[in-house]
DOGULUM-785271 format. One line per field, with one value per residue (C-alpha): x, y, z; residue number from 0; residue in one letter. Coordinates in steps of 0.05 Angstrom, whole numbers, padded with zeros to 5 digits, m for minus. Layout:
BEGIN
east: X/...
north: Y/...
up: Z/...
volum: NUM/...
lumke: a/...
// end
This chain:
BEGIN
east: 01906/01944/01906/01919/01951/01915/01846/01808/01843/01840/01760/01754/01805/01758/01700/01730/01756/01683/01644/01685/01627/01595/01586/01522/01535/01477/01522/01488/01495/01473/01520/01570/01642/01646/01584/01618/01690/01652/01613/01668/01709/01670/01632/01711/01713/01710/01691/01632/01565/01540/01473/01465/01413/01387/01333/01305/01292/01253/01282/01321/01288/01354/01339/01310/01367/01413/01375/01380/01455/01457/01431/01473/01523/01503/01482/01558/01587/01537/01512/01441/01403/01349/01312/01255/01225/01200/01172/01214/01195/01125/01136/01169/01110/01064/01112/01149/01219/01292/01287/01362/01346/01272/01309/01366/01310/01280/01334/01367/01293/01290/01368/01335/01288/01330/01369/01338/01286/01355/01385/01444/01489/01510/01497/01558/01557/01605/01621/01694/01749/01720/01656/01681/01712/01658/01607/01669/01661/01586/01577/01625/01581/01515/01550/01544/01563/01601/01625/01649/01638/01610/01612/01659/01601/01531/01488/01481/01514/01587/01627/01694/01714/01718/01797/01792/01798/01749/01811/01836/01772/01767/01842/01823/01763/01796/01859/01802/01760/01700/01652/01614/01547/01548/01500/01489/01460/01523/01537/01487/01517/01456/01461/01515/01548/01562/01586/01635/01655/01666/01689/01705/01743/01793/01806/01832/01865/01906/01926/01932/01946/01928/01871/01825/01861/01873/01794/01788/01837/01804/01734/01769/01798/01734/01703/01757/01748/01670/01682/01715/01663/01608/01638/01658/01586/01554/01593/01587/01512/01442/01432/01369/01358/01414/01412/01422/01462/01509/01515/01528/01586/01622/01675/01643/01667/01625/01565/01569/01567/01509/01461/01488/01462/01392/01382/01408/01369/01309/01318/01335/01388/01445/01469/01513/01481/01425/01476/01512/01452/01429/01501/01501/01421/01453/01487/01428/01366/01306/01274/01289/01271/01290/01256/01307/01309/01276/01228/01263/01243/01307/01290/01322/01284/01303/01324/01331/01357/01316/01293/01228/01216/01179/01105/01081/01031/00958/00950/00925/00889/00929/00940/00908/00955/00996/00959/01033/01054/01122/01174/01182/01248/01303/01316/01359/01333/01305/01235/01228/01225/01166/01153/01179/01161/01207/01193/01248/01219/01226/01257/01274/01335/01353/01413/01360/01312/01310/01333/01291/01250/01259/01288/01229/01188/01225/01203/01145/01173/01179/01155/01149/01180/01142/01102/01041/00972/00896/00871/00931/00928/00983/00962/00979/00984/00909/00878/00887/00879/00894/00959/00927/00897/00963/01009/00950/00957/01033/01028/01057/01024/00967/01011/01073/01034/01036/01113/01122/01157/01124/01135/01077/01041/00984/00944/00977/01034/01090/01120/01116/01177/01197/01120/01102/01114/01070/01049/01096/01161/01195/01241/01277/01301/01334/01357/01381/01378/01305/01305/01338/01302/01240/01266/01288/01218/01190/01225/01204/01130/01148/01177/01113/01073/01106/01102/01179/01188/01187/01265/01286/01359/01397/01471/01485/01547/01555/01479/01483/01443/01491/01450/01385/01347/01297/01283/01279/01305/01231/01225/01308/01304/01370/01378/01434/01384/01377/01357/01420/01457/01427/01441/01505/01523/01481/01518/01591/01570/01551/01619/01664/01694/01673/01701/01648/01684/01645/01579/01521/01475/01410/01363/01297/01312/01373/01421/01426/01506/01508/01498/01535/01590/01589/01587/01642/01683/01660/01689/01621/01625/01555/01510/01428/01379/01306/01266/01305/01316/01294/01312/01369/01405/01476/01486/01456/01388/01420/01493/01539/01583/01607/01628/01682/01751/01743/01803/01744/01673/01621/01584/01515/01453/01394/01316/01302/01240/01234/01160/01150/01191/01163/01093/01103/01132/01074/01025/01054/01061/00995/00964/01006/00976/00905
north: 00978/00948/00939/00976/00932/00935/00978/00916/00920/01001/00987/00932/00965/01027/00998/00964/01026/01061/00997/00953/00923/00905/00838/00847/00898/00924/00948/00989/00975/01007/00971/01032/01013/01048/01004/00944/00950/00957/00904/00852/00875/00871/00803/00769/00785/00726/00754/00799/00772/00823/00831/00883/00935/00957/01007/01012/01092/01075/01141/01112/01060/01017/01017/00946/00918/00960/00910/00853/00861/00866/00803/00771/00796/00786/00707/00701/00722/00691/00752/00759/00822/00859/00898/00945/00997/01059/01114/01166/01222/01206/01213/01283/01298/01287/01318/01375/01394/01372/01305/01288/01306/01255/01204/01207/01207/01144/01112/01124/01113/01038/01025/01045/00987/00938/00934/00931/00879/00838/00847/00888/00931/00993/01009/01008/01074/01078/01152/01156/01206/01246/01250/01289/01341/01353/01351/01410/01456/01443/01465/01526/01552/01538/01582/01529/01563/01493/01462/01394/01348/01278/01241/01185/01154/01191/01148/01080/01093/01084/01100/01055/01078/01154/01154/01128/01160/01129/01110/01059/01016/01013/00998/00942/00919/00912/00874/00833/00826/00850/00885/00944/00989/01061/01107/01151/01205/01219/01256/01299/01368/01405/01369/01408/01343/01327/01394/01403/01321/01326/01391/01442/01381/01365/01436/01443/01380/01405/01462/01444/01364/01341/01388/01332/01305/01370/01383/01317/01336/01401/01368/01325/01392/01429/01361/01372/01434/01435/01377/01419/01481/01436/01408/01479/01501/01440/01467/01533/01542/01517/01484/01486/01557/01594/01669/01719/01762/01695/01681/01757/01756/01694/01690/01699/01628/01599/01646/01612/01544/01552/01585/01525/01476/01512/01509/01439/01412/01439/01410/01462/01490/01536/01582/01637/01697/01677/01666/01725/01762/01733/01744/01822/01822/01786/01844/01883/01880/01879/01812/01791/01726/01692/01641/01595/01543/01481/01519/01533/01600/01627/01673/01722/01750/01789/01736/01678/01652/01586/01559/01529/01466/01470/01466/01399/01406/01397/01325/01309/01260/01191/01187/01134/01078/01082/01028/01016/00944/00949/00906/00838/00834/00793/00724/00714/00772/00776/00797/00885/00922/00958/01027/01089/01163/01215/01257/01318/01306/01234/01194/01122/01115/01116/01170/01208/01215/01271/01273/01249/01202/01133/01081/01029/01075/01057/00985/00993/01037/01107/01175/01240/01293/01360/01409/01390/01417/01396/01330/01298/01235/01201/01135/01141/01091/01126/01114/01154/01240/01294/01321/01393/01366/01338/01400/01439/01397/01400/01470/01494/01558/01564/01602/01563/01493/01503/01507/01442/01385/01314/01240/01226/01188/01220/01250/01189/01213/01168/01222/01297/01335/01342/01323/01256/01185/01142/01078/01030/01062/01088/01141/01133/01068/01100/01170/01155/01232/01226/01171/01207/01288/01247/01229/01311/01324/01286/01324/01393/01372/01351/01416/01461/01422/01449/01515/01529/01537/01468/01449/01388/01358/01296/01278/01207/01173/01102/01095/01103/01161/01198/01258/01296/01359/01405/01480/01486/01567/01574/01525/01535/01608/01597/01644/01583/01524/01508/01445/01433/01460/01403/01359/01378/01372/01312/01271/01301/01282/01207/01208/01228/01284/01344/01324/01291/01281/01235/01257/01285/01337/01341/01396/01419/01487/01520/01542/01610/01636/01614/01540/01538/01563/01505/01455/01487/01480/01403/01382/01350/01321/01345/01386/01369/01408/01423/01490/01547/01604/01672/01709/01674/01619/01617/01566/01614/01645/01712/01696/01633/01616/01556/01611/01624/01606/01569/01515/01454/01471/01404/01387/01419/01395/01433/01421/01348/01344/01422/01430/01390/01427/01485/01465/01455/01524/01557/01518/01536/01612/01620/01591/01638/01697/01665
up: 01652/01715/01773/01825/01885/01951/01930/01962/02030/02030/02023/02076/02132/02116/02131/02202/02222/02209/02225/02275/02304/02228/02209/02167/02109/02058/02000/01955/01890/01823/01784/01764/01782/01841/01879/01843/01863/01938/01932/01909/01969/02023/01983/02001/02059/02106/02172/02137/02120/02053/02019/01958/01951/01888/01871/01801/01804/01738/01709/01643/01592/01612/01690/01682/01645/01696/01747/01719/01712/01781/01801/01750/01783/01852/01837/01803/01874/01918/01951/01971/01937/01963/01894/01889/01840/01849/01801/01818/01768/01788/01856/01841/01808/01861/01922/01882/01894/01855/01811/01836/01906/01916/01881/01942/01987/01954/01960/02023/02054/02010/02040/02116/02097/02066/02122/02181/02132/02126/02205/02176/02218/02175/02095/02048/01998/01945/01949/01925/01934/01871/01896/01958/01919/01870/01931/01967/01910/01895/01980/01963/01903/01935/02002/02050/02119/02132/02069/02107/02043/02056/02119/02112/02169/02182/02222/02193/02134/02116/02054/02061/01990/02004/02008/01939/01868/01815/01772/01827/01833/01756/01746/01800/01767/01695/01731/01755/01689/01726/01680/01700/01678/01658/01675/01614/01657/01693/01621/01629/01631/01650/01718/01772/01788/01715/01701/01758/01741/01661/01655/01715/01755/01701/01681/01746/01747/01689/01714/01788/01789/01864/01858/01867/01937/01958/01956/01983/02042/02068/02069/02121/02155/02154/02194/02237/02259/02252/02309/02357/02350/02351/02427/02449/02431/02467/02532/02523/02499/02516/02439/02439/02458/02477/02518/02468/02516/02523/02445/02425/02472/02445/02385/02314/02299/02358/02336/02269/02302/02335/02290/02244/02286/02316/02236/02221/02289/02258/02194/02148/02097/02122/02079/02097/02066/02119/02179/02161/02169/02229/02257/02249/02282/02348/02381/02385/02417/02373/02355/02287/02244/02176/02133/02117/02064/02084/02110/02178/02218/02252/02313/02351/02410/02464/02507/02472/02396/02371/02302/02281/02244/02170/02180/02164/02096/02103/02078/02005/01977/01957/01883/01838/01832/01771/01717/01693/01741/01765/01736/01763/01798/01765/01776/01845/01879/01951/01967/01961/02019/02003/01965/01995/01984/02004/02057/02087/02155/02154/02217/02201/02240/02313/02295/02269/02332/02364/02439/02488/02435/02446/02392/02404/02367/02306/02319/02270/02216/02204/02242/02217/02259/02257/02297/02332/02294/02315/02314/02331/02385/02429/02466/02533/02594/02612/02537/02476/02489/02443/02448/02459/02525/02544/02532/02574/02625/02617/02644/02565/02542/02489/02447/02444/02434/02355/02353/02401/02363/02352/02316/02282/02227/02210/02262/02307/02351/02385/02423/02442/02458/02531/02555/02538/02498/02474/02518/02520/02496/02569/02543/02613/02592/02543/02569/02642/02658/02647/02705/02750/02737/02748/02820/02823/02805/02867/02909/02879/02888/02964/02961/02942/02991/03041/03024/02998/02918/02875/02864/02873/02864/02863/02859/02828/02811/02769/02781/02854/02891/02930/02957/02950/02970/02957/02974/03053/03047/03093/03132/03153/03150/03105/03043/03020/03033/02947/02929/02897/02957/03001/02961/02944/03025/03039/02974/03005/03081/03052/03014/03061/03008/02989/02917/02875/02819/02768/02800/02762/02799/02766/02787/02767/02746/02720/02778/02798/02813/02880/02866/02798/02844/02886/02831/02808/02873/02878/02814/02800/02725/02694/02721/02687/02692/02671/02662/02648/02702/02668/02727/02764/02715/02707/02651/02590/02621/02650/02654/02629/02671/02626/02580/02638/02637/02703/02724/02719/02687/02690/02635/02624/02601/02597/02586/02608/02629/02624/02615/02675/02717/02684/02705/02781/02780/02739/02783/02854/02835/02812/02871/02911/02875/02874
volum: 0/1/2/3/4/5/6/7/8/9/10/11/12/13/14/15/16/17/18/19/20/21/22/23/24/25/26/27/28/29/30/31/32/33/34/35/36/37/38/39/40/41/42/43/44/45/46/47/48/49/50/51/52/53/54/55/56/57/58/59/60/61/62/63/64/65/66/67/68/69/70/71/72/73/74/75/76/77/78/79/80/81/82/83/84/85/86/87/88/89/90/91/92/93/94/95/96/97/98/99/100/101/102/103/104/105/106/107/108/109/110/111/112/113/114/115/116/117/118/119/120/121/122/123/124/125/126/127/128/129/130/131/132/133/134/135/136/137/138/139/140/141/142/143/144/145/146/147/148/149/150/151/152/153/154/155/156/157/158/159/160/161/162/163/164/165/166/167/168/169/170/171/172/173/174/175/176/177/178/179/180/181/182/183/184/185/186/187/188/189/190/191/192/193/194/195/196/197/198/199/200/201/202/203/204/205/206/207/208/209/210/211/212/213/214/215/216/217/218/219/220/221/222/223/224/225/226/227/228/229/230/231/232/233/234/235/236/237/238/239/240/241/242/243/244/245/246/247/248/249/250/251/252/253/254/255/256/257/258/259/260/261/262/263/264/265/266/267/268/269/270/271/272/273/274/275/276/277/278/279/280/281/282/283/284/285/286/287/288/289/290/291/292/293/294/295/296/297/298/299/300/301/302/303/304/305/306/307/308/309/310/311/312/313/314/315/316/317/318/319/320/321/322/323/324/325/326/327/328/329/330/331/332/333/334/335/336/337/338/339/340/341/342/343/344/345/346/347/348/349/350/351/352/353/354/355/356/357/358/359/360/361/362/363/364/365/366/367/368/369/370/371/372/373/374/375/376/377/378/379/380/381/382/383/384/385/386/387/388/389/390/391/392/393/394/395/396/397/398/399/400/401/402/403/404/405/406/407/408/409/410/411/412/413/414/415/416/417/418/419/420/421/422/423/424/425/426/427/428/429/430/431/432/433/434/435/436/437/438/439/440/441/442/443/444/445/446/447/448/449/450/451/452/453/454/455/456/457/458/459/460/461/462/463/464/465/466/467/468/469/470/471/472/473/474/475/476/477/478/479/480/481/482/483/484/485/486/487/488/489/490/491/492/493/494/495/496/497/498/499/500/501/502/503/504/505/506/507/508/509/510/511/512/513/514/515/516/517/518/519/520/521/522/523/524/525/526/527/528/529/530/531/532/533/534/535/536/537/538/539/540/541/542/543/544/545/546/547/548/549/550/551/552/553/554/555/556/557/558/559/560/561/562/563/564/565/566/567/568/569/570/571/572/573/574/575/576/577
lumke: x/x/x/x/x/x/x/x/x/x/x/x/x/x/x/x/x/x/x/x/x/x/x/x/x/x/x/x/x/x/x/x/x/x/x/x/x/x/x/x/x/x/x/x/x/x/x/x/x/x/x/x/x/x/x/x/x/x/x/x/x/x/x/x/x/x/x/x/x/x/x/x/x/x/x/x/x/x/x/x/x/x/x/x/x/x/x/x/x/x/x/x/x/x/x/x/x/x/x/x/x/x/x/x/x/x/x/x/x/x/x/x/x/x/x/x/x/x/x/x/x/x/x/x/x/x/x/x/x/x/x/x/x/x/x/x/x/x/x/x/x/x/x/x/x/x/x/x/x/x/x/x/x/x/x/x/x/x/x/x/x/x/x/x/x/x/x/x/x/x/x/x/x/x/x/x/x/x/x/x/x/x/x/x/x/x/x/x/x/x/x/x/x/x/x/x/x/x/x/x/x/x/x/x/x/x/x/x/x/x/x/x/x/x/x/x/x/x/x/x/x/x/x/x/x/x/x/x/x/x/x/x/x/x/x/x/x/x/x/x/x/x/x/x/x/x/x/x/x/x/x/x/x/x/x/x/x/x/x/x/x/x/x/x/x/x/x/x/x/x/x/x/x/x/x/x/x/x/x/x/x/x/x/x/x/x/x/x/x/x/x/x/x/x/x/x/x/x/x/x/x/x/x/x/x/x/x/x/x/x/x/x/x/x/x/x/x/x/x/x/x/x/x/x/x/x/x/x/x/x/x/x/x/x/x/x/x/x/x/x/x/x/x/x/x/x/x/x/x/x/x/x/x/x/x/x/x/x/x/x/x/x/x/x/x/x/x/x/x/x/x/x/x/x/x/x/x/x/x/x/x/x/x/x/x/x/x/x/x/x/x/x/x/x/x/x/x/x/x/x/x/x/x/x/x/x/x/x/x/x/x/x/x/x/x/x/x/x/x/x/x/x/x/x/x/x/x/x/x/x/x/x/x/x/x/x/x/x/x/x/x/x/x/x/x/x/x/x/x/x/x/x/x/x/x/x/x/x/x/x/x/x/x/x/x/x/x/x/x/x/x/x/x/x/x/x/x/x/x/x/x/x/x/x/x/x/x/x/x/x/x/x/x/x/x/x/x/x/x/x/x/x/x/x/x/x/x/x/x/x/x/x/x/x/x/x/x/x/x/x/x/x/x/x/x/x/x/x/x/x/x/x/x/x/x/x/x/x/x/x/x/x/x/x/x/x/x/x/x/x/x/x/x/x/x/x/x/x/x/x/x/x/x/x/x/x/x/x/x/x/x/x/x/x/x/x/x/x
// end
């Protein structure tokens, strides 16, 4: 067979174009021809630096020869390799759940390792063009609400040889003499992916030929348009928990989007027999809920639509080493990265925090996002408390401190949503609207001690505090003296323009009409706020005015430093009814 002219510079302009930054690559590499034909590209590249990854899943009595080929190969080309072993089918075993889908988990978890052990930029995966459309069709029989194939680029992780059929990096290989392994499972019928590869795929090849691109193509479509919804949705919608009132009055398409993401933000399975029923329970006004798969609890209340993550499982008791050693690794290979165990909760990645959580926690491995339970700790500037005590002092109620979201090991938590971090990782390094709601926040508490109700505002542009205010409707006997209001007037007054475009306005609570209105009018860019307004708000609570077709809409953001806010208003009406 001829090789096929140019397959190397398709891989490597693929991987600039998703990677431009890149000069350290982790290429995985089981030795098929697909991880091959990705490795020997990127390996000549000059301006690249590549190591190889290989895990021996242990699942096949070849697995160790499968390794040892590798770093063969790998010491023929000069490329550093990074091995390990892990028993997959014992770890399935001890955890439960798919044997194909806790070995991806392995192994994406021992690539997560590998390369930040190594200092490299992004991972190489050799998905190729046929992969997407058998991953297309598997989506569209499993009814996947949003079958977008596989990311060409999903955090860390790149696949430079998606654009690619399998038949072009072999025809390249042979032209090169370059040998390859084969993977005798990938025959195994009884598996999906084998199925849809050996038999339904070139069925329709025969009958359709293209069939193949043409799947291919409208994964890339679907992302397309997925992109768009997602970015209308993020204007449109509180994401995190939109108005009901808001949602049931948008297009079914945007409905879609966001009940797709609640679900996917709370790390669970969408399916549309699920979203279909959650989309004909929206319109009306009785609460209604779903268990999901992954675990996820979709809500619909009377007010608000939000999702729940799986509960984290009660620990159990470590399993007696296996007496079997692992394998030695093969001659030329680096030191492992260490044994991994899957886990569906797992962050490793700083694309994979949630907002708000800063990517120093990562430093030292690993969290575990899930819902606070008892016995769980964060270490705080003031020593080491519960995270109980801390939400109660938070102001959050008793009965919503179950569903609140932390990154933990054990009982040991980094960081608790929207309350608190542990000592020394300053999430406002990292999340500059947290800086600047914390200066909002002063102002609200200089508010309540003077007797008006705790809002505070700010208006900042490139950095640079333009204006702020707080509530002075009492003390000016003013029904228009808001927080954001002032600042709003004191920012234009400093200015010399009552355009502040580029400006951000960030204000304690969500805005009722009357100030949304005058962000509106001042071409302010993003508008940031923190608790919710049940009675009053304008961007979801009661009404959405972002849902308008206004000339100019800013940018909203919603729930920074809610509980907070949340708090000082809990706190000052209370004492007002005491």
């Amino acid at each position: 067979m001829n090789a096929s002219p140019g397959v190397d510079d398709q891989i490597r302009a693929a991987l600039r174009r998703l990677a431009p930054d890149a000069r350290r690559v982790l290429v995985a590499t089981s030795g098929g021809s697909d991880s091959v034909a990705v490795l020997r590209a990127l390996a000549a590249d000059p301006d690249l630096d590549v190591v190889a990854a290989h895990l021996d899943h242990r699942l096949r009595p070849t697995s160790h020869a499968d390794a040892t080929w590798v770093a063969d190969t790998c010491a023929e080309l000069g490329v550093p390799l990074a091995m390990d072993a892990t028993d997959v089918r014992a770890v399935r075993d001890d955890v439960g759940g798919n044997l194909e889908a806790v070995a991806r988990e392995v192994r994406y978890a021992f690539l997560t390792r590998a390369a930040k052990a190594h200092a490299c930029d992004v991972v190489a995966t050799a998905h190729t063009r046929d992969d997407q459309a058998e991953t297309v069709l598997l989506q569209l029989l499993r009814g996947t609400a949003h079958p977008r194939g596989i990311e060409p680029r999903r955090g860390s992780v790149v696949r430079p040889a998606l654009a690619l059929g399998k038949a072009d990096l072999r025809g390249w290989l042979d032209g090169l003499g370059q040998a390859w392994r084969e993977d005798g499972d990938n025959r195994d019928l009884s598996r999906d992916r084998a199925w849809l590869r050996h038999e339904v795929l070139p069925t329709i090849e025969r009958r359709r030929p293209g069939s193949v691109v043409r799947l291919a193509r409208f994964a890339d479509l679907q992302r397309d348009q997925a992109a768009f919804l997602a970015a209308e949705a993020a204007r449109r919608f509180r994401l995190d928990a939109p108005a009901r009132a808001s949602l049931a009055a948008a297009p079914v398409a945007l409905q879609r989007e966001v009940l797709a993401h609640l679900v996917r933000d709370a790390g669970g399975g969408v399916d549309v027999a699920h979203l279909d029923a959650a989309l004909a329970a929206l319109p009306g006004t009785d609460p209604w809920r779903a268990d999901l798969p992954g675990g996820v609890r979709l809500r619909i209340g009377r007010d608000r639509v939000d999702a729940l993550p799986p509960p984290d499982p009660a620990p159990e008791p470590s399993p007696e080493p296996s007496p079997e050693p692992s394998p030695e690794p093969p001659p030329g290979s680096l030191a492992p990265a260490g044994e991994g165990t899957p886990d569906a909760v797992e962050v490793a990645t700083p694309d994979a925090l949630p907002d708000g959580a800063p990517a120093t926690l990562l430093e030292d491995g690993p969290w575990r996002l899930r819902t606070a339970r008892p016995g769980d700790r964060i270490r705080l500037p003031g020593g080491t408390r519960t995270v109980r005590d801390v939400l109660r002092d938070a102001g959050v109620p008793r009965e919503g401190r179950d569903a609140v979201r932390v990154l933990a090991r054990g009982d040991r938590v980094g960081w608790i949503d929207g309350v608190a971090v542990a000592e020394g990782h300053d999430p406002d390094a990292v999340d500059p609207d947290r800086a600047f709601m914390r200066r909002a926040l002063d102002l609200a508490r200089e508010a309540a001690a003077a007797g008006e109700t705790p809002v505070g505002a700010v208006v900042v542009r490139d950095g640079v505090v333009l204006g702020e205010g707080r509530n002075a409707r009492e003390a000016d006997a003013d029904p228009t003296a808001h927080a954001e209001l002032v600042a709003l007037r004191a920012a234009a007054d400093r200015d010399g323009d009552w355009r502040l475009s580029g400006a951000t306005l960030y204000v304690t609570l969500e805005p009722c009409p009357m100030c949304a209105g005058a962000m509106i009018q001042t071409h302010v860019e993003r508008v940031v706020y923190g608790a919710p307004n049940p009675r009053d708000g304008a961007f979801g609570s009661v009404v959405d005015l972002a849902a308008g077709p206004f000339k100019r809409m800013p940018e909203v953001r919603g729930g920074v430093r809610a509980s907070e806010a949340r708090a000082l208003l809990e706190r000052f009406f209370a004492a007002r009814r005491g």
